[in-house]
N, CA, C and O atoms as CSV, one atom per row, in Angstrom:
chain,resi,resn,atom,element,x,y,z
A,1,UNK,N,N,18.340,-59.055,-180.974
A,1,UNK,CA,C,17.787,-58.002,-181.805
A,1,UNK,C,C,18.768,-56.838,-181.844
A,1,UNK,O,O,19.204,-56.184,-180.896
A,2,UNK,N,N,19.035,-56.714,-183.228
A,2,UNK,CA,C,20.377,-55.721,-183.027
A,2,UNK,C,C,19.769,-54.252,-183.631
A,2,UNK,O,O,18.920,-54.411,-184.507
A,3,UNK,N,N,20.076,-52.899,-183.294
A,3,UNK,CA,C,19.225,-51.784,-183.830
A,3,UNK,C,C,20.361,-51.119,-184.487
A,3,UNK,O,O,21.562,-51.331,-184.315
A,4,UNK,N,N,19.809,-50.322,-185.230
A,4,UNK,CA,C,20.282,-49.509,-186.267
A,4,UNK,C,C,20.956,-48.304,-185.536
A,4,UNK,O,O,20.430,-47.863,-184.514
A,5,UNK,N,N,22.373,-47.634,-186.147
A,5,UNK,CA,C,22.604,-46.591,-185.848
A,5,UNK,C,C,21.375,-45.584,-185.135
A,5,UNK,O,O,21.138,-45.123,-184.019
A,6,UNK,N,N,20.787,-45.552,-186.439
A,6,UNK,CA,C,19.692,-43.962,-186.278
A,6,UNK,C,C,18.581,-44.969,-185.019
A,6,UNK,O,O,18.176,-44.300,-184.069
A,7,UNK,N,N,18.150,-46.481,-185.062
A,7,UNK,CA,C,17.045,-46.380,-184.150
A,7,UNK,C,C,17.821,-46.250,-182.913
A,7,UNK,O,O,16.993,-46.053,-182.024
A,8,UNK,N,N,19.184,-46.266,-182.343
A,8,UNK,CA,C,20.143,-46.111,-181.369
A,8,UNK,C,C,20.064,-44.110,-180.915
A,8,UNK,O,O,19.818,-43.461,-179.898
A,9,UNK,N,N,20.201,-43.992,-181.447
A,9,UNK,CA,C,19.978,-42.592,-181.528
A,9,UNK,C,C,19.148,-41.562,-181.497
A,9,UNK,O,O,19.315,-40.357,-181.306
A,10,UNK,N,N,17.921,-42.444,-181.787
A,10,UNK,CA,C,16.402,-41.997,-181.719
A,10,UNK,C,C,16.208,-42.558,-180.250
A,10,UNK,O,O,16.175,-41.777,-179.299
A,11,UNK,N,N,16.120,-43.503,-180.135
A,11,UNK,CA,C,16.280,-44.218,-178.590
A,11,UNK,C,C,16.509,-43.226,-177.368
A,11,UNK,O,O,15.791,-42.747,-176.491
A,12,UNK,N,N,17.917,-43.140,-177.743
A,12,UNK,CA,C,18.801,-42.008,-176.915
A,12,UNK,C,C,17.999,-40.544,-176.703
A,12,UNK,O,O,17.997,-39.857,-175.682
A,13,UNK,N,N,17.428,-40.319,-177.770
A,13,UNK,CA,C,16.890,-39.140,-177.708
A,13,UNK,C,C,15.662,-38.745,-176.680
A,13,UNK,O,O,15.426,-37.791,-175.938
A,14,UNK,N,N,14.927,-40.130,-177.069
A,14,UNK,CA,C,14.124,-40.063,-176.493
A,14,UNK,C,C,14.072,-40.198,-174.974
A,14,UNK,O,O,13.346,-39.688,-174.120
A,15,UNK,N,N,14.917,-40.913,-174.935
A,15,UNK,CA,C,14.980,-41.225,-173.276
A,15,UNK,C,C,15.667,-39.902,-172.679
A,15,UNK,O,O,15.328,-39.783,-171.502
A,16,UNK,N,N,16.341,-39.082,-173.011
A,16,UNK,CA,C,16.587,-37.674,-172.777
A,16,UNK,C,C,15.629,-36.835,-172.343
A,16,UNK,O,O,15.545,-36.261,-171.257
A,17,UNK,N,N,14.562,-36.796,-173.733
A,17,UNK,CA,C,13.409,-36.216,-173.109
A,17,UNK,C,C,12.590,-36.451,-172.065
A,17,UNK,O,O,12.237,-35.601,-171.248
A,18,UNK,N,N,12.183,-37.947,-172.079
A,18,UNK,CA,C,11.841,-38.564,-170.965
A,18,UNK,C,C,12.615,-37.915,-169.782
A,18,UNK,O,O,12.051,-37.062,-169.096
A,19,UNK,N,N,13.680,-38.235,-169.571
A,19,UNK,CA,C,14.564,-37.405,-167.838
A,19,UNK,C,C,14.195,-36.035,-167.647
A,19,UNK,O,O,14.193,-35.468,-166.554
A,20,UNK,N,N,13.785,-35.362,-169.086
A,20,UNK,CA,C,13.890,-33.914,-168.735
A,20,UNK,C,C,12.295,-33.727,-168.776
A,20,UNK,O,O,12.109,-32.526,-168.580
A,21,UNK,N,N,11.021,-34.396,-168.950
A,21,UNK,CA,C,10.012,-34.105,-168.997
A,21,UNK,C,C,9.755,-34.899,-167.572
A,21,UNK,O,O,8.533,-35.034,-167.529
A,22,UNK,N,N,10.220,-35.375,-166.611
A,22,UNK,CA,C,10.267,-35.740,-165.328
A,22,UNK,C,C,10.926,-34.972,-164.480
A,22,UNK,O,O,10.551,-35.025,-163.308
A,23,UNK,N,N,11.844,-34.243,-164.758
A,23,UNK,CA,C,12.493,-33.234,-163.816
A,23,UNK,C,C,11.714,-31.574,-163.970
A,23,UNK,O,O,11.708,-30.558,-163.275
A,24,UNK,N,N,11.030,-32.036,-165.441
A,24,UNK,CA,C,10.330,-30.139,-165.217
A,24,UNK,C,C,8.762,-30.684,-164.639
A,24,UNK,O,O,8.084,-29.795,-164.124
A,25,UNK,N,N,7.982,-32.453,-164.705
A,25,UNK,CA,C,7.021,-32.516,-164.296
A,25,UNK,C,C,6.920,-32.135,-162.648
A,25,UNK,O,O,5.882,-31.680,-162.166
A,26,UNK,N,N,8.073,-32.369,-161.897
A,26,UNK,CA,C,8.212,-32.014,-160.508
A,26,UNK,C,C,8.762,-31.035,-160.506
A,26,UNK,O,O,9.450,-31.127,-159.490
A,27,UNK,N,N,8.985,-30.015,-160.985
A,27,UNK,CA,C,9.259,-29.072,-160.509
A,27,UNK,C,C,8.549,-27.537,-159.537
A,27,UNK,O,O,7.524,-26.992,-159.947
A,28,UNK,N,N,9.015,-27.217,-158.736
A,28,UNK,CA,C,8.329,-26.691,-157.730
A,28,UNK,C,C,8.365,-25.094,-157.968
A,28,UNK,O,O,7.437,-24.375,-157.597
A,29,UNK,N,N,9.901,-24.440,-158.837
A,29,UNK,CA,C,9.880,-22.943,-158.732
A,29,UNK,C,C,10.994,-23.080,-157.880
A,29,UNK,O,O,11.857,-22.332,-158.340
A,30,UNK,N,N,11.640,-23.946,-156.350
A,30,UNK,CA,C,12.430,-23.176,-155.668
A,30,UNK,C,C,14.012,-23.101,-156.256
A,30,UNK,O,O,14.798,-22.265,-155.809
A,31,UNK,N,N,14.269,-23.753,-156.965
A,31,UNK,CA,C,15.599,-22.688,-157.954
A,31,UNK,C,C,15.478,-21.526,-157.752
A,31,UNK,O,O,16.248,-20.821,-157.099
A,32,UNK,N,N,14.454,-21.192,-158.317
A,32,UNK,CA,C,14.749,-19.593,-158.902
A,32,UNK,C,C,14.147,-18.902,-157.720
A,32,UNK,O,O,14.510,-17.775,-157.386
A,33,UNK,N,N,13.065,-19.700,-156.976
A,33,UNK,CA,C,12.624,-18.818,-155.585
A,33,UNK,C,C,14.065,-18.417,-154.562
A,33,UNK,O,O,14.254,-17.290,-154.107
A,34,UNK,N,N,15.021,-19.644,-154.328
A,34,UNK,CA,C,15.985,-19.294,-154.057
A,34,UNK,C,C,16.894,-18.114,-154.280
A,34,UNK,O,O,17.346,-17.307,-153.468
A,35,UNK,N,N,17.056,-18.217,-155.624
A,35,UNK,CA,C,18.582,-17.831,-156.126
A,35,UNK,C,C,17.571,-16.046,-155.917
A,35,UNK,O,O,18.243,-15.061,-155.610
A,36,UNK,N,N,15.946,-15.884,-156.136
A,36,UNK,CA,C,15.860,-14.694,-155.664
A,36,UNK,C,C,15.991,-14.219,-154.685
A,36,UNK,O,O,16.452,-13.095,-154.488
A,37,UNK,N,N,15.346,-15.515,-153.338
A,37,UNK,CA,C,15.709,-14.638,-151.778
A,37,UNK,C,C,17.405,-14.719,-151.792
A,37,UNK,O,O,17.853,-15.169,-150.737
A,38,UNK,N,N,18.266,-14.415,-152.654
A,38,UNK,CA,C,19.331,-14.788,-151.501
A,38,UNK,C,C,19.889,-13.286,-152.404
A,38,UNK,O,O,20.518,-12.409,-151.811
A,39,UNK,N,N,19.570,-13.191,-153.767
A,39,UNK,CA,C,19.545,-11.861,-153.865
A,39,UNK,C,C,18.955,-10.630,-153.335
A,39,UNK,O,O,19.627,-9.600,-153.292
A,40,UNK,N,N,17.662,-10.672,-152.904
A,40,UNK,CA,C,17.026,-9.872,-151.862
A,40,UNK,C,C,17.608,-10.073,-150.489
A,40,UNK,O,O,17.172,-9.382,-149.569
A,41,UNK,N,N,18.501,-10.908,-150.285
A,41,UNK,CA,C,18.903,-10.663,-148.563
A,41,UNK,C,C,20.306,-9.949,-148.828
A,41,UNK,O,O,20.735,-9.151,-147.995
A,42,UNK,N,N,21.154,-10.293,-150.210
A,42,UNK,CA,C,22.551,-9.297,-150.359
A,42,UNK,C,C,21.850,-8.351,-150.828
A,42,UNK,O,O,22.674,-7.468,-150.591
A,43,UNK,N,N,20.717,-7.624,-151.459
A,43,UNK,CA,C,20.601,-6.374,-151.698
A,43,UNK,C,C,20.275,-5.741,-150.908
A,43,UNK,O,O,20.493,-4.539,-151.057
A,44,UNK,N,N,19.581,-6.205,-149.645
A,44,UNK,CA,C,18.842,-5.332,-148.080
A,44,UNK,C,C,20.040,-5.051,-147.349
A,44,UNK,O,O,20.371,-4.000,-146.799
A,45,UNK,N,N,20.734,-6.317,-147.436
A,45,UNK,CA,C,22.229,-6.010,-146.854
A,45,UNK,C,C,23.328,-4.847,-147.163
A,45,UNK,O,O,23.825,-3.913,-146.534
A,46,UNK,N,N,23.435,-5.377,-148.404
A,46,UNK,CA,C,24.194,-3.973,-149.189
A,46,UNK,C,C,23.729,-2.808,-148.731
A,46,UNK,O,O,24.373,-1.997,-148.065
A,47,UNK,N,N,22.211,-2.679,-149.207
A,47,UNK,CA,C,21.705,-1.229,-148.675
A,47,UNK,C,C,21.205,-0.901,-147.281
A,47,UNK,O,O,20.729,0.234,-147.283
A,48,UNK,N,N,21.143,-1.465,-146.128
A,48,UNK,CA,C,21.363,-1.296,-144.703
A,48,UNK,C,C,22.602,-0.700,-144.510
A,48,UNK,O,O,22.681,0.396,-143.955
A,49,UNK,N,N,23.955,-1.535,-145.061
A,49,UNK,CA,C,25.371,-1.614,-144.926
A,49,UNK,C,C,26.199,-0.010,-145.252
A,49,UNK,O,O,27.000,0.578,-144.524
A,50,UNK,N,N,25.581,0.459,-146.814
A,50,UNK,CA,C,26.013,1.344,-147.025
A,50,UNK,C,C,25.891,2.642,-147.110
A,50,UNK,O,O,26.364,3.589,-147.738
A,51,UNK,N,N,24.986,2.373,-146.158
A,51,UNK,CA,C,25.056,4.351,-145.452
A,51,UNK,C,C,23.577,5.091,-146.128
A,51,UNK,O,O,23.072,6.154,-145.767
A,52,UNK,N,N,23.138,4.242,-147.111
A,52,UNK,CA,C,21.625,4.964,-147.752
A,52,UNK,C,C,20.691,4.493,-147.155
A,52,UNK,O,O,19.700,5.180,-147.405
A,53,UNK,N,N,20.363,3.355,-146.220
A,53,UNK,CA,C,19.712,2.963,-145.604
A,53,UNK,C,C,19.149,3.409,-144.448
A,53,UNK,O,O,20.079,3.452,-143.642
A,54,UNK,N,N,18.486,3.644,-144.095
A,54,UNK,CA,C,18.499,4.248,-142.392
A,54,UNK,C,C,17.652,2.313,-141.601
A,54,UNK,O,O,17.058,1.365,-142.114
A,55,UNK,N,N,18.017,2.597,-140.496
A,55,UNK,CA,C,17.354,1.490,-139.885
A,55,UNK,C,C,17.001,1.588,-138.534
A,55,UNK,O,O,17.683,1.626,-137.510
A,56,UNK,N,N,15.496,1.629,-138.792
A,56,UNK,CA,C,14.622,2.106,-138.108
A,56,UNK,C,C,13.691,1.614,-136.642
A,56,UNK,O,O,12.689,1.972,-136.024
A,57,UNK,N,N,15.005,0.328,-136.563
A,57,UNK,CA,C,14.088,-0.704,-135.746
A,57,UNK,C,C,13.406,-1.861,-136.412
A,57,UNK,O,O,13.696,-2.568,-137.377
A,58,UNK,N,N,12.438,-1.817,-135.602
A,58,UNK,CA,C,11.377,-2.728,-136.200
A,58,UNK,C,C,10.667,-2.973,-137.118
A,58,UNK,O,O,10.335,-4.102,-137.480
A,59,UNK,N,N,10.292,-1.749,-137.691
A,59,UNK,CA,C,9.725,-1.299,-138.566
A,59,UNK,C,C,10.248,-1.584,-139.773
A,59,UNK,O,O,9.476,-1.804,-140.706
A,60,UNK,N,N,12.115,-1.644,-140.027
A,60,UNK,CA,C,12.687,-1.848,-140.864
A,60,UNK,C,C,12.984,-3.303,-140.829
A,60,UNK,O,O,13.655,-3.799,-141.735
A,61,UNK,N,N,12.447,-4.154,-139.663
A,61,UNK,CA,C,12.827,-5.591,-139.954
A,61,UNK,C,C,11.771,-6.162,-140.620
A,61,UNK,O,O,11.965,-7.251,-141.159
A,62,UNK,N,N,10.365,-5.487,-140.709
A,62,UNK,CA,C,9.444,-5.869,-140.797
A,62,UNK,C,C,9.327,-5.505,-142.334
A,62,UNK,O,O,8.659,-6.353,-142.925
A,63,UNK,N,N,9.845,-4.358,-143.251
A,63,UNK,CA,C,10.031,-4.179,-144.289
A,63,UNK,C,C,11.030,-5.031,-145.301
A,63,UNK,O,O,10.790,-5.457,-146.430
A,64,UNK,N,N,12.051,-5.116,-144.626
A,64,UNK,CA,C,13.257,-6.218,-145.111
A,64,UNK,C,C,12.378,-7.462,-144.830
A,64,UNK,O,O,12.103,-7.817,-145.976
A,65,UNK,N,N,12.021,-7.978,-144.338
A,65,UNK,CA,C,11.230,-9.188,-144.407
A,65,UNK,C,C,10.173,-9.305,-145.227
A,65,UNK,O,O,10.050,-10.256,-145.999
A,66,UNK,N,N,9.372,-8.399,-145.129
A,66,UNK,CA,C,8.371,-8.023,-146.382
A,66,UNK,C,C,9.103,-7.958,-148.062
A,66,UNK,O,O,8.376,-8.101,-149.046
A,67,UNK,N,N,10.006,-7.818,-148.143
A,67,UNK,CA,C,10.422,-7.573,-149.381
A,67,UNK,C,C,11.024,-8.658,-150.221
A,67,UNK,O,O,10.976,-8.835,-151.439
A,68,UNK,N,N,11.878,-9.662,-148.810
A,68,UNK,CA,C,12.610,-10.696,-149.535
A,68,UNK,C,C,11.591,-11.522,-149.333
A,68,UNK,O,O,11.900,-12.373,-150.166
A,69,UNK,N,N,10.363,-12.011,-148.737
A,69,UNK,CA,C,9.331,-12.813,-149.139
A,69,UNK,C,C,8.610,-12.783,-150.139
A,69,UNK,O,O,8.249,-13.832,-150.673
A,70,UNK,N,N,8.296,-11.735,-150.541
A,70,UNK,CA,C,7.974,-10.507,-151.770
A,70,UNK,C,C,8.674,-11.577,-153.135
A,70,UNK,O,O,8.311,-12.512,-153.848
A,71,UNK,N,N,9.867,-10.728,-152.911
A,71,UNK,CA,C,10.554,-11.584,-154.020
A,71,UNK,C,C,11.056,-12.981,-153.870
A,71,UNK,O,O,11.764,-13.401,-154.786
A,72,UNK,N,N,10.872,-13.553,-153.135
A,72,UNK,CA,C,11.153,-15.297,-153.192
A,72,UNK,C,C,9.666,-15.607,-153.905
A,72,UNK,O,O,9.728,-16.259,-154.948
A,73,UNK,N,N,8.340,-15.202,-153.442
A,73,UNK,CA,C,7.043,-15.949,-153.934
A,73,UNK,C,C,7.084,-15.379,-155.844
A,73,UNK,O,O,6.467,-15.783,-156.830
A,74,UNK,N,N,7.988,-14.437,-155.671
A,74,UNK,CA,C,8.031,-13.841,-157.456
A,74,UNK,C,C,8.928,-14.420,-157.952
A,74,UNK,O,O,8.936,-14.532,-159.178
A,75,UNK,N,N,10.169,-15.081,-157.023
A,75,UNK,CA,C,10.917,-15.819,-158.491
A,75,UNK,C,C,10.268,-17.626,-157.848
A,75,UNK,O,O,10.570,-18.515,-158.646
A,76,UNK,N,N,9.893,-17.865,-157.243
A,76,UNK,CA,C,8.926,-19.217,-157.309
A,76,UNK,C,C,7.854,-19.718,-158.224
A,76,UNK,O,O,7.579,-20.821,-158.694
A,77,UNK,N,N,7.275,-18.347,-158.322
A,77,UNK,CA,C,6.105,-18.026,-159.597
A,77,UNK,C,C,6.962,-18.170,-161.107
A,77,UNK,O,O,6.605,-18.965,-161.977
A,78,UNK,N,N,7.999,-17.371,-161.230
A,78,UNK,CA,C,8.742,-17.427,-162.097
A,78,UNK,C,C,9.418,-18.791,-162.552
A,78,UNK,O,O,9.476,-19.083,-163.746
A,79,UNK,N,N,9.774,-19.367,-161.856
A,79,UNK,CA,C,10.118,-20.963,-161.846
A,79,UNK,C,C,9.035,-21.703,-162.252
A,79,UNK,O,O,9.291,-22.284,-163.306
A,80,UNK,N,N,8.077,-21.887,-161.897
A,80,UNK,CA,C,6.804,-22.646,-162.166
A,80,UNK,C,C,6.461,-22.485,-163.253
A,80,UNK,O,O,5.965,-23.405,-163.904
A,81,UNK,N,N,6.680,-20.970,-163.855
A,81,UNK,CA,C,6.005,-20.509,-165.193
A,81,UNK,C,C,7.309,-21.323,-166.373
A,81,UNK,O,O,7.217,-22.118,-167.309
A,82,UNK,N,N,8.179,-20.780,-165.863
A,82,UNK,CA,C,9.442,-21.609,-167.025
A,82,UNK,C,C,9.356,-23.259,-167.196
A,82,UNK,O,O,9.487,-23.992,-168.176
A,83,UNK,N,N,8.961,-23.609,-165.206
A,83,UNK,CA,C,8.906,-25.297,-165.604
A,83,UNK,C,C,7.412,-25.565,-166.930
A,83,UNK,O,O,7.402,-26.323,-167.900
A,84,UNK,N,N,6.679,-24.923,-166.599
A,84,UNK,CA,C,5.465,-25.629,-167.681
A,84,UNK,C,C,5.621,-25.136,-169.446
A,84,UNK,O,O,5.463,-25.707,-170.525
A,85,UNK,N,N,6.003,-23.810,-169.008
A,85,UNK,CA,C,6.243,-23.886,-170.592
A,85,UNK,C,C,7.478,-24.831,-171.129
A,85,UNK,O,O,7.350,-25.553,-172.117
A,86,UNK,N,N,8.454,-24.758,-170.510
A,86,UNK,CA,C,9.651,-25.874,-170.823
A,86,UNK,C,C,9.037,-27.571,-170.685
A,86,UNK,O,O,9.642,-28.582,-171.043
A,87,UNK,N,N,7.790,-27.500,-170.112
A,87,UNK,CA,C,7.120,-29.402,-170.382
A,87,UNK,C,C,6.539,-29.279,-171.637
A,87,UNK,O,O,7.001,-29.934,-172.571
A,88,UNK,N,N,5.487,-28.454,-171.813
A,88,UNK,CA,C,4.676,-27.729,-173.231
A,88,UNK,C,C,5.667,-27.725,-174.219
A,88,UNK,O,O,5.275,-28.215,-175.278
A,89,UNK,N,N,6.965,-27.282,-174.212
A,89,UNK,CA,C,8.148,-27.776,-175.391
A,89,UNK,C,C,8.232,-28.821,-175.688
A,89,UNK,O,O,7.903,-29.297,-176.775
A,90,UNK,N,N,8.806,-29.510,-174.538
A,90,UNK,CA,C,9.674,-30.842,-174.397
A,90,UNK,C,C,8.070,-32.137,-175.036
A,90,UNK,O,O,8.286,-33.000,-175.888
A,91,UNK,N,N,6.995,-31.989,-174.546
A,91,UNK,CA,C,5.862,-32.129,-175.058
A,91,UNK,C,C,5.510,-32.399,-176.704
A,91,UNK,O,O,5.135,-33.423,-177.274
A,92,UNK,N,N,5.767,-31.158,-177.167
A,92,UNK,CA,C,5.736,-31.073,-178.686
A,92,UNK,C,C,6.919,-31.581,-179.699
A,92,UNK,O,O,6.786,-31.862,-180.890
A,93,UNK,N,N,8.402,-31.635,-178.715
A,93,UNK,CA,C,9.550,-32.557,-178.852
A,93,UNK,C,C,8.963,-33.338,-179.453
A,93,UNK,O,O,8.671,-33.376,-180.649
A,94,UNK,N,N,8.677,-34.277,-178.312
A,94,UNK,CA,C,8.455,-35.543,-177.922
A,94,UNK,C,C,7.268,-36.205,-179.081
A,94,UNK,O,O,7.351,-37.293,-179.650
A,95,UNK,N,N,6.294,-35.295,-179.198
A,95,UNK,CA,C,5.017,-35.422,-180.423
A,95,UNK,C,C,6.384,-35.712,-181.479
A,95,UNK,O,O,6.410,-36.935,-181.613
A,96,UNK,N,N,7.259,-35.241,-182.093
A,96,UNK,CA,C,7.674,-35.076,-183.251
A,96,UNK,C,C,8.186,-36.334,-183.376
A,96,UNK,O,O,8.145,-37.063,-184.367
A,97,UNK,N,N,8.755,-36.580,-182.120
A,97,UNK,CA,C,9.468,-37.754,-182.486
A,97,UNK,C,C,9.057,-39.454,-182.386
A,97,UNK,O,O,9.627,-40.505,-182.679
A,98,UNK,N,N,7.780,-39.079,-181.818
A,98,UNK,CA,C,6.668,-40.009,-181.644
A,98,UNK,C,C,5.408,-40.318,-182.497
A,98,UNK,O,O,4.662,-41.290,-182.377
A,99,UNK,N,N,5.351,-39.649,-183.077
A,99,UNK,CA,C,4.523,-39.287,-184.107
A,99,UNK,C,C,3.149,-38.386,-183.415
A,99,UNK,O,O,2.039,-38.606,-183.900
A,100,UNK,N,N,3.239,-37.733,-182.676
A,100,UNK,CA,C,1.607,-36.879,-181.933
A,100,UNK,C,C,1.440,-37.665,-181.421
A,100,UNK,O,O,0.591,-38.210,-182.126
A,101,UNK,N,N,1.680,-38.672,-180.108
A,101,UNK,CA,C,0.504,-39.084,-179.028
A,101,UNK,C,C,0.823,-38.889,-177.691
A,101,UNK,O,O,0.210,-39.243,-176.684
A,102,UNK,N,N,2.434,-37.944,-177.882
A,102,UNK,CA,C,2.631,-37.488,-176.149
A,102,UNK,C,C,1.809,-36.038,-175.629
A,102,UNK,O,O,1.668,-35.734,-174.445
A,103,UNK,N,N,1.347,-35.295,-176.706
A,103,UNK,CA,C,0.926,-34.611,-175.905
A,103,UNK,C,C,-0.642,-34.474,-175.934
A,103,UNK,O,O,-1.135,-33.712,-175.102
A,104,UNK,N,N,-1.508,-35.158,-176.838
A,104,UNK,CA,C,-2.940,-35.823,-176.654
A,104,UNK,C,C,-3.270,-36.276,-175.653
A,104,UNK,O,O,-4.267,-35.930,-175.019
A,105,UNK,N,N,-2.093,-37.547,-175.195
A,105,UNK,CA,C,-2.323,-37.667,-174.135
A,105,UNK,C,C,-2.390,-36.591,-172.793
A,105,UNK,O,O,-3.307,-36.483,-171.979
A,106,UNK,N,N,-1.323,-35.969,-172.842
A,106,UNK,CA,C,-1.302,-34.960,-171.541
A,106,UNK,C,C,-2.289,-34.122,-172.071
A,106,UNK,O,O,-2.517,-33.634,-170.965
A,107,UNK,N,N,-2.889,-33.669,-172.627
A,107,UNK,CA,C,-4.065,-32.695,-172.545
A,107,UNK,C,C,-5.215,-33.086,-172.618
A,107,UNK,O,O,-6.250,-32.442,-172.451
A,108,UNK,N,N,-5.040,-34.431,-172.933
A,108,UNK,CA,C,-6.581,-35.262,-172.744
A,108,UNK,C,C,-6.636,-35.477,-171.332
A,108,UNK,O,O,-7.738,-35.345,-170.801
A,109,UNK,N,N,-5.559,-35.812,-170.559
A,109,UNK,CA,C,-5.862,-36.145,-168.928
A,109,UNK,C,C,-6.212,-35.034,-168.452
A,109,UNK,O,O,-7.017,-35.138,-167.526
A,110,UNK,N,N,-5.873,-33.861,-168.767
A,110,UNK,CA,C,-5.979,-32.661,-167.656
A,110,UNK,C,C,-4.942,-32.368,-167.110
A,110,UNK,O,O,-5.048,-31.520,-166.224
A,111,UNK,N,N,-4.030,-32.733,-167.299
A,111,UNK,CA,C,-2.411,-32.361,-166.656
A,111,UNK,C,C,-1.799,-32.446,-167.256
A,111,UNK,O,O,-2.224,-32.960,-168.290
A,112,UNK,N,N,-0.344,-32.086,-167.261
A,112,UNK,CA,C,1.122,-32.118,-167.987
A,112,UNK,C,C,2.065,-33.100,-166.830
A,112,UNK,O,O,3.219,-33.375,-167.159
A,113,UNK,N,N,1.605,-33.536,-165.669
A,113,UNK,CA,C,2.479,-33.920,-164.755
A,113,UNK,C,C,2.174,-35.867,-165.505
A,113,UNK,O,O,2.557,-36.687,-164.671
A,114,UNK,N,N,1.743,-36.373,-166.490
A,114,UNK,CA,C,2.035,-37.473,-166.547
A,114,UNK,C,C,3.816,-37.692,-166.431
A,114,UNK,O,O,4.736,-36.901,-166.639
A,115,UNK,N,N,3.792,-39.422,-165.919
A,115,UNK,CA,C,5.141,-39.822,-166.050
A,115,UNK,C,C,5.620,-40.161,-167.613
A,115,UNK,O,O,4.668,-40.331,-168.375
A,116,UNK,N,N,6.543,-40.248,-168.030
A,116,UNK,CA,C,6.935,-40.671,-169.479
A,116,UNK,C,C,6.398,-41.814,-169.705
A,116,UNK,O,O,5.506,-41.969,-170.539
A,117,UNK,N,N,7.003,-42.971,-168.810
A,117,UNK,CA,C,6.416,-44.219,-169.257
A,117,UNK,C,C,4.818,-44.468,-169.469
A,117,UNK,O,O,4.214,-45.301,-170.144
A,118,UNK,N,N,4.297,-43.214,-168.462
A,118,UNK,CA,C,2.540,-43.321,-169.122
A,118,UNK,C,C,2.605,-43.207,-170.465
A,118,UNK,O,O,2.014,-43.993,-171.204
A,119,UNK,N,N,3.160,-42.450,-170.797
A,119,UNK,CA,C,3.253,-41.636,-172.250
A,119,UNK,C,C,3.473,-42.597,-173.252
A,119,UNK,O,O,2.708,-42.656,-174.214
A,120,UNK,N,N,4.878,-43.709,-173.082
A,120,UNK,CA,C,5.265,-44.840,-174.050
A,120,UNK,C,C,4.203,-45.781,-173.929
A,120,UNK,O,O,3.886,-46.205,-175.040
A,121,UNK,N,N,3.543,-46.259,-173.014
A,121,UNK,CA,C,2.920,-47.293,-172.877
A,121,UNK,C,C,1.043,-46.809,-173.605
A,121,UNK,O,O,0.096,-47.318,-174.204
A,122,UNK,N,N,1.234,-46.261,-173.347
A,122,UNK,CA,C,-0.383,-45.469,-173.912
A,122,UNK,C,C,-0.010,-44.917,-175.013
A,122,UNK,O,O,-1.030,-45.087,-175.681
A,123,UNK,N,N,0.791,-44.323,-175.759
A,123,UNK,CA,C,1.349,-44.207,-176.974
A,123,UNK,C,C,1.320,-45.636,-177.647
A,123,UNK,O,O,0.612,-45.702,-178.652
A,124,UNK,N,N,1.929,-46.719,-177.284
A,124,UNK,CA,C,1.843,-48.043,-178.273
A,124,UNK,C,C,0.867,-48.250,-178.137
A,124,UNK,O,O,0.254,-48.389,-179.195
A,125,UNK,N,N,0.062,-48.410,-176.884
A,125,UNK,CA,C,-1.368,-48.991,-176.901
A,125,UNK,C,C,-2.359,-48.514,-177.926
A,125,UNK,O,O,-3.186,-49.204,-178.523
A,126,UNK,N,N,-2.144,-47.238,-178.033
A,126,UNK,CA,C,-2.812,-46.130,-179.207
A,126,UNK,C,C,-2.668,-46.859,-180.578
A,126,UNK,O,O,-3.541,-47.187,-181.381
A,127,UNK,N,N,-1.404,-47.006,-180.612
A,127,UNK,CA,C,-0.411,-47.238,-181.872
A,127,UNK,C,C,-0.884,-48.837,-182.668
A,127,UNK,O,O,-1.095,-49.019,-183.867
A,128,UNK,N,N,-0.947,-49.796,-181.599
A,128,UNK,CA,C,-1.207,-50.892,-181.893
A,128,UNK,C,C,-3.086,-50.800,-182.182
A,128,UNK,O,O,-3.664,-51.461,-183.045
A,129,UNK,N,N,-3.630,-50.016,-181.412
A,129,UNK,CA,C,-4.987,-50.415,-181.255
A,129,UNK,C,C,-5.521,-49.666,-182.853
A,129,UNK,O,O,-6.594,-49.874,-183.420
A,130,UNK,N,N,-4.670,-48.987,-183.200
A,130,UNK,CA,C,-5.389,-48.125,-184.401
A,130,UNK,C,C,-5.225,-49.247,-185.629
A,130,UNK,O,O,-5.650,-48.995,-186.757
């Protein structure tokens, strides 16, 4: 069975989305929870370091700790929020190029964390049964 340029390409496409609607379905937030604590530990640093800081003991470990936990649970939150709206895209992608049954499905289950292949296989099943 030999396929056409464009069904080669549509193929391709799709299976793209597929990788990337599996890497934002697991996604957790710690990217960006990261890349924030490590900016909150060079900015406490910086400002301990350069003379505007006073440091107070304990009191100030307990604040510097308070702050970069602070901001790790805010860019974790932040991550989580980008992974779902970036599935909710990739989602409506995926409808276009499927004709509407990838994301019926995910909002008929109650989640966005289906796997793709749920998606192809319950998509034809749809497809054939209509």
């Amino acid at each position: 069975m030999c396929m056409s340029k464009q069904e080669r390409e549509s193929y391709r496409r799709e299976e793209r989305l597929h990788a990337e609607i599996r890497r934002y379905s697991g996604s957790c937030g710690c990217e960006v929870g990261s890349v924030f604590l490590l900016g909150a530990l060079l900015g406490n640093v910086a400002y301990l370091t350069s003379g505007y800081g006073e440091w107070t003991g304990w009191g100030s470990v307990a604040w510097v700790g308070l702050w970069i936990m602070s901001l790790s649970a805010i860019g974790k939150l932040i991550g989580l929020g980008y992974a779902r709206v970036r599935l909710l895209w990739l989602y409506s992608e995926l409808d276009r190029e499927t004709g509407g049954t990838a994301s019926e499905m995910a909002t008929s289950s109650g989640r966005f964390g289906l796997r793709p292949s749920e998606l192809v296989d319950r998509g034809a099943g749809q497809a054939e049964g209509a």
